[in-house]
C-alpha positions as CSV (number, residue, x, y, z in Angstrom):
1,X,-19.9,16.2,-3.5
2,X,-20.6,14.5,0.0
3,X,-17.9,14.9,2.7
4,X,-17.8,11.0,2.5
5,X,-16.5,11.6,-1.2
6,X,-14.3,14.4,-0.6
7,X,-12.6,12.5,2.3
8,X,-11.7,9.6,-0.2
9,X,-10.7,11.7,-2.6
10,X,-8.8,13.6,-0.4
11,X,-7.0,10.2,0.6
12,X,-6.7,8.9,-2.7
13,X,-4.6,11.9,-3.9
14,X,-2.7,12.2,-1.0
15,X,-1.8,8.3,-1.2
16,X,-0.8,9.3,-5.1
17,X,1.8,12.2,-4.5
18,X,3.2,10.1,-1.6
19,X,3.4,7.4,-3.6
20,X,5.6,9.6,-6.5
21,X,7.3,11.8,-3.9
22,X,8.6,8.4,-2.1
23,X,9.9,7.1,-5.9
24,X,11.5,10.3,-6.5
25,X,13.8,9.6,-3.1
26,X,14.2,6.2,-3.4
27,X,15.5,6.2,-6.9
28,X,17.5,8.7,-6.4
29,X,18.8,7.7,-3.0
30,X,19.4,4.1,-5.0
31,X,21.6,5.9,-7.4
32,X,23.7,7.8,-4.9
33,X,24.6,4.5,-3.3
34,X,25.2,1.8,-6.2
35,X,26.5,3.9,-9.3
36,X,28.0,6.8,-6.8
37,X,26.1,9.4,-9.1
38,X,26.2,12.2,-6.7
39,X,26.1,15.1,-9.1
40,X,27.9,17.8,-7.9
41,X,26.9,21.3,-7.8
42,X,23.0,20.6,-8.3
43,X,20.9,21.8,-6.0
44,X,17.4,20.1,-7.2
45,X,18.8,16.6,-7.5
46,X,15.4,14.8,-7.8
47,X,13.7,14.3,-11.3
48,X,11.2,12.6,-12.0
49,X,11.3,10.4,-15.4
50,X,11.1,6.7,-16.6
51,X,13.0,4.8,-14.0
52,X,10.5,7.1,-11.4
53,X,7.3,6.1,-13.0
54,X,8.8,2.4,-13.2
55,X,9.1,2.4,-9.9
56,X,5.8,3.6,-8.8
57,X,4.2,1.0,-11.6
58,X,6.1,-1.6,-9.4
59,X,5.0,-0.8,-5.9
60,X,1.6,-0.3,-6.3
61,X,0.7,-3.8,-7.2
62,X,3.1,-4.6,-4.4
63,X,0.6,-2.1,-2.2
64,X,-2.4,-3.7,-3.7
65,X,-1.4,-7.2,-2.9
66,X,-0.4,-6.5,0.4
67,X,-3.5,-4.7,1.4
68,X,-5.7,-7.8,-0.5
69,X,-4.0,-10.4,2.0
70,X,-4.5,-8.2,4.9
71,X,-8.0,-8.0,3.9
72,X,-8.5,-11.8,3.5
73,X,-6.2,-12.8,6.5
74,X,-8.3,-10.2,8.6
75,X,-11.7,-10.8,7.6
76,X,-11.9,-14.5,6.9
77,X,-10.6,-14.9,10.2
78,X,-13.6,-12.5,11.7
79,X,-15.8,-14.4,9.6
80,X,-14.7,-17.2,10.6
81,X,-14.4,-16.6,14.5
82,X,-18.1,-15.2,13.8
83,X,-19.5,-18.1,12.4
84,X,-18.4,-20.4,15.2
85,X,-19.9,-18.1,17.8
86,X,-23.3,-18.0,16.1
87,X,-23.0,-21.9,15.5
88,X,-22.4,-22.0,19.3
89,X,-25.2,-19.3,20.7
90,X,-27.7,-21.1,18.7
91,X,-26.3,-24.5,20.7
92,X,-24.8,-26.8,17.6
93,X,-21.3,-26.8,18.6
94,X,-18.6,-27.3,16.3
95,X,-17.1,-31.0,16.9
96,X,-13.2,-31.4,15.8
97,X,-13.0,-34.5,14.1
C-alpha cells in the first residue's frame, strides 16, 4: 500500500469513529436534556444502538452536501476567476453587457 493510500485510509477511518463517537454524545446529551433520562448510578452512560446509527445515517449526507457546495462554490469560482484571467492575458477582454 502507498503512503498516499494509507494516509487516506488513515483519514477515512478516523473521519468514521469521529463520526460514531460524536452520535454517541449527541444522542445521549439530547436525551439528558429533553426526556431528563439521566440514569442514575451508571457509570458507562453511552450506548450505541438504533437512534445512534440513525443519527450518523443523517449527518453524513448532511456532511456530503456540505462539502459538495464547498466544492462547487470554491472551484467554480477559481474556474471562473481563471478563465477571465486567461481571456484577458491573451488580450479579448470580457465586455459586461
Amino acid at each position: 500500500m502507498s503512503e498516499g493510500t494509507a494516509f487516506s485510509v488513515a483519514s477515512l477511518t478516523t473521519l468514521l469513529l469521529e463520526g460514531l463517537a460524536l452520535s454517541v454524545v449527541a444522542v445521549r446529551v439530547h436525551r439528558i436534556i429533553l426526556f431528563n433520562d439521566r440514569r442514575p448510578g451508571e457509570y458507562f452512560a453511552f450506548p450505541f444502538g438504533k437512534t445512534e446509527i440513525l443519527y450518523v445515517l443523517m449527518g453524513a449526507p448532511a456532511f456530503a452536501f456540505f462539502i459538495a457546495l464547498f466544492a462547487v462554490l470554491v472551484f467554480g469560482t477559481a474556474t471562473l476567476l481563471a478563465a477571465a484571467g486567461s481571456n484577458e492575458a491573451n488580450g479579448r477582454a470580457v465586455t459586461k453587457r
